[in-house]
C-alpha positions as protocol buffer text, in pm:
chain_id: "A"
residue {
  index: 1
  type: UNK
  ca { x: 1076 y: 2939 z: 1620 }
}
residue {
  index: 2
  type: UNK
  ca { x: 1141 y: 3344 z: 1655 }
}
residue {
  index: 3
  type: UNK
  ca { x: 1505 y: 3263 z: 1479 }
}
residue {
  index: 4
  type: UNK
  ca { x: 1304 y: 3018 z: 1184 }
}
residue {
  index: 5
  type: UNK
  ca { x: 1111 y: 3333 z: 1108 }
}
residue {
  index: 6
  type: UNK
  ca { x: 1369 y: 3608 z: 1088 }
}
residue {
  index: 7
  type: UNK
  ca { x: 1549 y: 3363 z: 857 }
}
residue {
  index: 8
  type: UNK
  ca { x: 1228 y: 3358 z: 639 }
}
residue {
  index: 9
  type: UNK
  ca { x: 1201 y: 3695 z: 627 }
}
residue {
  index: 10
  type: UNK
  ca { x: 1547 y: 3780 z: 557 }
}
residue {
  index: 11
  type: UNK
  ca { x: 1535 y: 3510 z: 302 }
}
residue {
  index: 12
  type: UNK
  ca { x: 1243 y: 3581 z: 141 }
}
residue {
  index: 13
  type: UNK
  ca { x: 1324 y: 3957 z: 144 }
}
residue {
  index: 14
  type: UNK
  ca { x: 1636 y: 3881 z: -45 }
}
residue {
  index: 15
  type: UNK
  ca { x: 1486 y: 3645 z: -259 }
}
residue {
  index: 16
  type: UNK
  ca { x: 1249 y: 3859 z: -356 }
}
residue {
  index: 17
  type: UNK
  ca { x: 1477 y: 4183 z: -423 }
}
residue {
  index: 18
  type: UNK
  ca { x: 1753 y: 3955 z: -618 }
}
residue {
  index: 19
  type: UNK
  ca { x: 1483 y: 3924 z: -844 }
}
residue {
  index: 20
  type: UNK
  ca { x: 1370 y: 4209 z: -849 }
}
residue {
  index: 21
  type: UNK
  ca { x: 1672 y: 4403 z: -916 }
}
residue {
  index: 22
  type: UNK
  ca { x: 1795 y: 4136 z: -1205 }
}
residue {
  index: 23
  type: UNK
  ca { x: 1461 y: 4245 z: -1382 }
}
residue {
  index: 24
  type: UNK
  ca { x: 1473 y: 4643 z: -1351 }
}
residue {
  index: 25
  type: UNK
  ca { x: 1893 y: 4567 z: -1445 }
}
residue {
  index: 26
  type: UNK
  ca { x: 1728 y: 4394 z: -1819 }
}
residue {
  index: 27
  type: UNK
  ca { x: 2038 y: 4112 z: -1670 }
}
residue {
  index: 28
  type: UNK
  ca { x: 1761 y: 3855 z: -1679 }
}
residue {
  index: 29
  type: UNK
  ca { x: 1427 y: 3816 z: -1511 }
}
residue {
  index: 30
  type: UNK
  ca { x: 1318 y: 3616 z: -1229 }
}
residue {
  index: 31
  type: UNK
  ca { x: 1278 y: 3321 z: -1336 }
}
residue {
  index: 32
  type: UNK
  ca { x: 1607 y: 3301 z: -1543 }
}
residue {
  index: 33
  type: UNK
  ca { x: 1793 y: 3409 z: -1226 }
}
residue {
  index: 34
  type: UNK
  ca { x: 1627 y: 3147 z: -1037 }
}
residue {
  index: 35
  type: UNK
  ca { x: 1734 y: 2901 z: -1261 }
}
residue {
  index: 36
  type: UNK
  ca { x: 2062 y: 3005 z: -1330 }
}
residue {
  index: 37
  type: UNK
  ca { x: 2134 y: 3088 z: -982 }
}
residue {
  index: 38
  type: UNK
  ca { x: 2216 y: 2838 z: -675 }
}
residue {
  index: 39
  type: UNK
  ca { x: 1945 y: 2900 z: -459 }
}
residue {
  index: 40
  type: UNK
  ca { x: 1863 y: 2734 z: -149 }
}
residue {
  index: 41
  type: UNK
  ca { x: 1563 y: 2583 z: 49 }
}
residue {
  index: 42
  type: UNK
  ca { x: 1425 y: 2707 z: 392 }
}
residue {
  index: 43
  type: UNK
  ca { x: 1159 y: 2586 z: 569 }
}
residue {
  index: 44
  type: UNK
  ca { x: 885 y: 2756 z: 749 }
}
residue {
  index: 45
  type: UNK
  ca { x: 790 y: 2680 z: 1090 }
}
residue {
  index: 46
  type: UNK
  ca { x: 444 y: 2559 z: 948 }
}
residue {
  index: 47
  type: UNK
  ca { x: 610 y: 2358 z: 716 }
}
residue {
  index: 48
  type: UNK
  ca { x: 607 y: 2511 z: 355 }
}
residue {
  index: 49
  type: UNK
  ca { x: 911 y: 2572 z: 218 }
}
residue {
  index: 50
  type: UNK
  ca { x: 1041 y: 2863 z: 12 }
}
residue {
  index: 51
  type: UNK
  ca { x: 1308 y: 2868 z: -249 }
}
residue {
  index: 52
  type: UNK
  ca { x: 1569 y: 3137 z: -229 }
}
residue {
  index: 53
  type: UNK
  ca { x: 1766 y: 3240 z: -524 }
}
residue {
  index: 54
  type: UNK
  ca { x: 2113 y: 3351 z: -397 }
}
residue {
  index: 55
  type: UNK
  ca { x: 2235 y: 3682 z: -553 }
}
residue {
  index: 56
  type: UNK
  ca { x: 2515 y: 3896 z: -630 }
}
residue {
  index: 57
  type: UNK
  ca { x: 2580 y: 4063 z: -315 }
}
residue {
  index: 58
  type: UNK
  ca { x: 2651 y: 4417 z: -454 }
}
residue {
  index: 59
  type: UNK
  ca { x: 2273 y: 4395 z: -600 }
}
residue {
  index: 60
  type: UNK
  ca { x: 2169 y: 4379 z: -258 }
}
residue {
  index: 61
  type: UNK
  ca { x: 2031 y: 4613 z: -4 }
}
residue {
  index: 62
  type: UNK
  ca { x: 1998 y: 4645 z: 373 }
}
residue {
  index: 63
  type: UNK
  ca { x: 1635 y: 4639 z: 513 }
}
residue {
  index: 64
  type: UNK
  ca { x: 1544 y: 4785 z: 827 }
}
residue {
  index: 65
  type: UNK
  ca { x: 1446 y: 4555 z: 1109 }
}
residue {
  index: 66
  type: UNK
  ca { x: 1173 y: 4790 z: 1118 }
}
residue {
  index: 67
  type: UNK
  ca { x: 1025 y: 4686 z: 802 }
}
residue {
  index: 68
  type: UNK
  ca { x: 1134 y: 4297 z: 886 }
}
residue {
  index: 69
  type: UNK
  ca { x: 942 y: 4266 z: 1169 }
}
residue {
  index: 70
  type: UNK
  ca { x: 641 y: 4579 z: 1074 }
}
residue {
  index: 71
  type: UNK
  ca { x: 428 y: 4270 z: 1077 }
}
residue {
  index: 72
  type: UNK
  ca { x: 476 y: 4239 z: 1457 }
}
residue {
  index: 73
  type: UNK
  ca { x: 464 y: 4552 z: 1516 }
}
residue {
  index: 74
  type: UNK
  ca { x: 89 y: 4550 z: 1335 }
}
residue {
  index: 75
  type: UNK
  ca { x: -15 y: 4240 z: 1590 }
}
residue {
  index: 76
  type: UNK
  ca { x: 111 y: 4451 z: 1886 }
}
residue {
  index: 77
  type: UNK
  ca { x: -86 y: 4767 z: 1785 }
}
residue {
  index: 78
  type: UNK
  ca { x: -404 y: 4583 z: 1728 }
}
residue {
  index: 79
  type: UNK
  ca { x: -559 y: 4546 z: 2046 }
}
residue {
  index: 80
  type: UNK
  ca { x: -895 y: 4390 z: 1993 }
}
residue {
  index: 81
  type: UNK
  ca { x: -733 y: 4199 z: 1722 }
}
residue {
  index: 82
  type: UNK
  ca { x: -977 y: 4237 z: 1450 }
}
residue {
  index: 83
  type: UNK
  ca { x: -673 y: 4242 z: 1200 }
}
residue {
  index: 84
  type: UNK
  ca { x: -694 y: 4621 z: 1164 }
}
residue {
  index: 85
  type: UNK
  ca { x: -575 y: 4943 z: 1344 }
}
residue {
  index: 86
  type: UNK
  ca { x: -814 y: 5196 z: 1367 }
}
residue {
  index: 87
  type: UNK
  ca { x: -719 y: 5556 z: 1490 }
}
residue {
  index: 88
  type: UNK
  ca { x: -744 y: 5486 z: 1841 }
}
residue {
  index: 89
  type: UNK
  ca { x: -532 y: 5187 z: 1864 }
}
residue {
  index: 90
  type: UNK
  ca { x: -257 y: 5342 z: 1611 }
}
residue {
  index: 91
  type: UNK
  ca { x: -280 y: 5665 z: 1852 }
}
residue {
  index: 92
  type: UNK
  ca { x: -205 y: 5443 z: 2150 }
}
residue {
  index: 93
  type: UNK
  ca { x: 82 y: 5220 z: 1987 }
}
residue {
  index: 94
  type: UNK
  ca { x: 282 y: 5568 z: 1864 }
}
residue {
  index: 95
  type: UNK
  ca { x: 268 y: 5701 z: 2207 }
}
residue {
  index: 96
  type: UNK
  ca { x: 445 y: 5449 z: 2344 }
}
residue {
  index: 97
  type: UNK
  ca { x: 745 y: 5676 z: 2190 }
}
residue {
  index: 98
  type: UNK
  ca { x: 609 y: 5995 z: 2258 }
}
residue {
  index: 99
  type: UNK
  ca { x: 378 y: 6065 z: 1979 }
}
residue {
  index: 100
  type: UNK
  ca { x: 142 y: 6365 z: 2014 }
}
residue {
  index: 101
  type: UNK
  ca { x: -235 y: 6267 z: 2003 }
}
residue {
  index: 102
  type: UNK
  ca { x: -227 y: 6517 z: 1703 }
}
residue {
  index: 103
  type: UNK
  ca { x: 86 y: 6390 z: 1523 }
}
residue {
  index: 104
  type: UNK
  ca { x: -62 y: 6033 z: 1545 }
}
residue {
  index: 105
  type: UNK
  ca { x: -401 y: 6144 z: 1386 }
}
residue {
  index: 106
  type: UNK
  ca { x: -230 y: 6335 z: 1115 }
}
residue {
  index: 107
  type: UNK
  ca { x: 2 y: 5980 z: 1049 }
}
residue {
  index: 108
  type: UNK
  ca { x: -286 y: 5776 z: 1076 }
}
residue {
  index: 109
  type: UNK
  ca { x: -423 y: 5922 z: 769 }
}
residue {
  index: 110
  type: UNK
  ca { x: -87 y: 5853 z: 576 }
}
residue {
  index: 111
  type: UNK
  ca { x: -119 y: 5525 z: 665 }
}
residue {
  index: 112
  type: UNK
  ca { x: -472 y: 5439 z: 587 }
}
residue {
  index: 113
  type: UNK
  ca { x: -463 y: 5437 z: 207 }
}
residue {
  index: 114
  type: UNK
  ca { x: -799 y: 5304 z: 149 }
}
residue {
  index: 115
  type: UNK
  ca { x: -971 y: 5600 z: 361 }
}
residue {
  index: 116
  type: UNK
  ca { x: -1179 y: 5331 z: 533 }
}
residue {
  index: 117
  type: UNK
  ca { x: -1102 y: 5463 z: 912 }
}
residue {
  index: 118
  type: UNK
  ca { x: -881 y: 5142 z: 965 }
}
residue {
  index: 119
  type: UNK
  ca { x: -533 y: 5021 z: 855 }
}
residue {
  index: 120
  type: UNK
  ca { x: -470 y: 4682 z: 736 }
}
residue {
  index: 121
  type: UNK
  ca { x: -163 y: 4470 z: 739 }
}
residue {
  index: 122
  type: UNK
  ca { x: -70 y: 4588 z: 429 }
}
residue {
  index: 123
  type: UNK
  ca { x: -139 y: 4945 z: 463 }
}
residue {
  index: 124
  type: UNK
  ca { x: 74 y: 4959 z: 748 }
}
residue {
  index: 125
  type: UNK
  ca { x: 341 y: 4736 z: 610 }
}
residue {
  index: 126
  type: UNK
  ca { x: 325 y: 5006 z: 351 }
}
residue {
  index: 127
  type: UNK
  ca { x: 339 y: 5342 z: 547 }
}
residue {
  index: 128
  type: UNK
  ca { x: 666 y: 5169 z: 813 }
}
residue {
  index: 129
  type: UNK
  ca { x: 858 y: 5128 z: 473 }
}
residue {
  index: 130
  type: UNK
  ca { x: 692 y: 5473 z: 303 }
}
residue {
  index: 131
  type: UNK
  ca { x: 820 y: 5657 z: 677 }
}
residue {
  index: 132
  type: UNK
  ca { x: 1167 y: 5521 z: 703 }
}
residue {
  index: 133
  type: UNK
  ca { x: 1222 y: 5515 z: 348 }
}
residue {
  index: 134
  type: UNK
  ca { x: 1188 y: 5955 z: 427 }
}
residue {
  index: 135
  type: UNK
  ca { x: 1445 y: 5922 z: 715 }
}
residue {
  index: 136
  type: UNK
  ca { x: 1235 y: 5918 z: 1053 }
}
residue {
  index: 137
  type: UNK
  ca { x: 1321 y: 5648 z: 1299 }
}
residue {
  index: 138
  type: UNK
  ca { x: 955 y: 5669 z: 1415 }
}
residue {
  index: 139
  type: UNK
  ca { x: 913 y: 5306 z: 1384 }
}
residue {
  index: 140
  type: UNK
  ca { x: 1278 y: 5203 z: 1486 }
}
residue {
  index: 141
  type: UNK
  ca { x: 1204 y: 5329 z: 1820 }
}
residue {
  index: 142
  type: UNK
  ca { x: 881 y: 5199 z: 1827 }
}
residue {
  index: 143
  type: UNK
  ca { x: 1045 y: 4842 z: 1792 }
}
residue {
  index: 144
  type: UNK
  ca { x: 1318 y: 4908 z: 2021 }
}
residue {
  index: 145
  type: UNK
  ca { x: 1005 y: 5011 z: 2265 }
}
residue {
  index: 146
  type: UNK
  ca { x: 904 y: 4664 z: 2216 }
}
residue {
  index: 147
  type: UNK
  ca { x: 1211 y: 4442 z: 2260 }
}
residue {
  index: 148
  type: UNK
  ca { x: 1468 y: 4678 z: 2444 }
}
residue {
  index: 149
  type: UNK
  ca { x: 1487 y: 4712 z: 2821 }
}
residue {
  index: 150
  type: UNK
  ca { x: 1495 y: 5008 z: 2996 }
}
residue {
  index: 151
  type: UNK
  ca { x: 1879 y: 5064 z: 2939 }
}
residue {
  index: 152
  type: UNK
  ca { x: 1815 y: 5061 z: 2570 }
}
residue {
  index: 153
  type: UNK
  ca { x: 1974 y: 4670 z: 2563 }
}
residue {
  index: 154
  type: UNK
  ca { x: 1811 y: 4375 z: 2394 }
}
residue {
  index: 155
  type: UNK
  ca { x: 1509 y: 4262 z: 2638 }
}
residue {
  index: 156
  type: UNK
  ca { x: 1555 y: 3840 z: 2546 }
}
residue {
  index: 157
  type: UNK
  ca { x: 1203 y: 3781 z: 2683 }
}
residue {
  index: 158
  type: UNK
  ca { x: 1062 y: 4065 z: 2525 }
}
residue {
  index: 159
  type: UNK
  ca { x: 1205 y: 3956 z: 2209 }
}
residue {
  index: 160
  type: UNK
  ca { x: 1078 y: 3645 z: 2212 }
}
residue {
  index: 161
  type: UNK
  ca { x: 727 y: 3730 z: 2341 }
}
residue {
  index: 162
  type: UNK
  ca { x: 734 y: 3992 z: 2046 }
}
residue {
  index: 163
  type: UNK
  ca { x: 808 y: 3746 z: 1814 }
}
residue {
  index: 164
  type: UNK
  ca { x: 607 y: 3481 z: 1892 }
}
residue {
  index: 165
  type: UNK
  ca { x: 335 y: 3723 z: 1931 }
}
residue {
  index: 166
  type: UNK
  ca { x: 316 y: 3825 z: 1536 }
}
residue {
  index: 167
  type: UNK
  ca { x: 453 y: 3501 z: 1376 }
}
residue {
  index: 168
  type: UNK
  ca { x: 131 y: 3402 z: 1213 }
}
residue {
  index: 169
  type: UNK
  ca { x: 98 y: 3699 z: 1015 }
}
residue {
  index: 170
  type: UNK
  ca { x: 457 y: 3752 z: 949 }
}
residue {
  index: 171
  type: UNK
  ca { x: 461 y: 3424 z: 835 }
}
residue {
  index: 172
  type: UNK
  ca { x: 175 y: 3442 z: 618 }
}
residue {
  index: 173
  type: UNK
  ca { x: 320 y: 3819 z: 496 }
}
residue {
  index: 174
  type: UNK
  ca { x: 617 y: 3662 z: 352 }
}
residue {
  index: 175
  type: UNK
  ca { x: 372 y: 3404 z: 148 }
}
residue {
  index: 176
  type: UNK
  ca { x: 185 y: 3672 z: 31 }
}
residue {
  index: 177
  type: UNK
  ca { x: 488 y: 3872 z: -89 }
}
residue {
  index: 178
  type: UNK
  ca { x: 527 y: 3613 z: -347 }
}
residue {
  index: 179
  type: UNK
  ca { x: 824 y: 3388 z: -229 }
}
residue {
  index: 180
  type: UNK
  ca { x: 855 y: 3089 z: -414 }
}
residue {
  index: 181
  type: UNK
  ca { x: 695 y: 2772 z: -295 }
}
residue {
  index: 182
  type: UNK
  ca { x: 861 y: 2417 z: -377 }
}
């Protein structure tokens, strides 16, 4: 199931920024491409099924697993899972790679856009892309603190466990992100 859902999210991810980038390049728009284009089907683990519009490869970018899997990383940092993080929780998760109490606080804010006192999915979604799109591999290490074992090597039960743990709203992250639905 872990594999079904990193193939949705790469999928979608590309599907999404083949579009995207035909659009912004005035070479067609989205639905042209997808029409033009061979695209192929993949199926969710719940059992929806997304079509993905294959693309030029040179239009094409790599995302960080960071960002992939940020919805995991949300489910892992929410603790009383009321489908937010709220200062303490976000405090906790970032120590886990030897975040100051301070530095955390001052992050926190970044990341909570709505100045509520708690970050959503989205918000954080938003601040793990905003932070490695500036360069810091805050949140790479974070996920290698989840999956890795001690000797810095792929942890297969962690993986899996980290995975499995997040699915639900990774899974309904890439609906939201506007995949297309056949």
């Amino acid at each position: 199931m872990a594999i079904s859902t990193i193939s949705a999210l790469n999928s979608a991810y590309t599907a999404s920024n083949a579009a995207s980038s035909a659009a912004t390049s005035g070479q067609a728009n989205a639905s042209e491409s997808a029409a033009s284009s061979p695209s192929t089907i993949v199926t969710l683990s719940d059992g929806t099924t997304s079509t993905v519009v294959e693309a030029d490869p040179s239009s094409l970018q790599a995302t960080p697993l960071a960002q992939l899997w940020s919805p995991q990383m949300f489910v892992q940092g929410d603790q009383n899972q009321d489908t937010q993080i709220d200062e303490e929780e976000f405090g906790q998760q970032l120590a886990r790679v030897g975040v100051s109490e301070d530095d955390a606080k001052k992050l926190f804010q970044t990341f909570d856009a709505s100045g509520d006192g708690k970050v959503s999915p989205e918000e954080f979604i938003q601040g793990i892309r905003d932070s490695l799109g500036s360069g810091s591999d805050l949140f790479k290490n974070l996920l290698n603190s989840y999956i890795d074992d001690a000797s810095g090597k792929l942890d297969v039960a962690a993986f899996s466990a980290f995975m499995q743990k997040g699915q639900a709203l990774a899974e309904q992250y890439v609906k939201q992100t506007g995949a297309a639905r056949s």
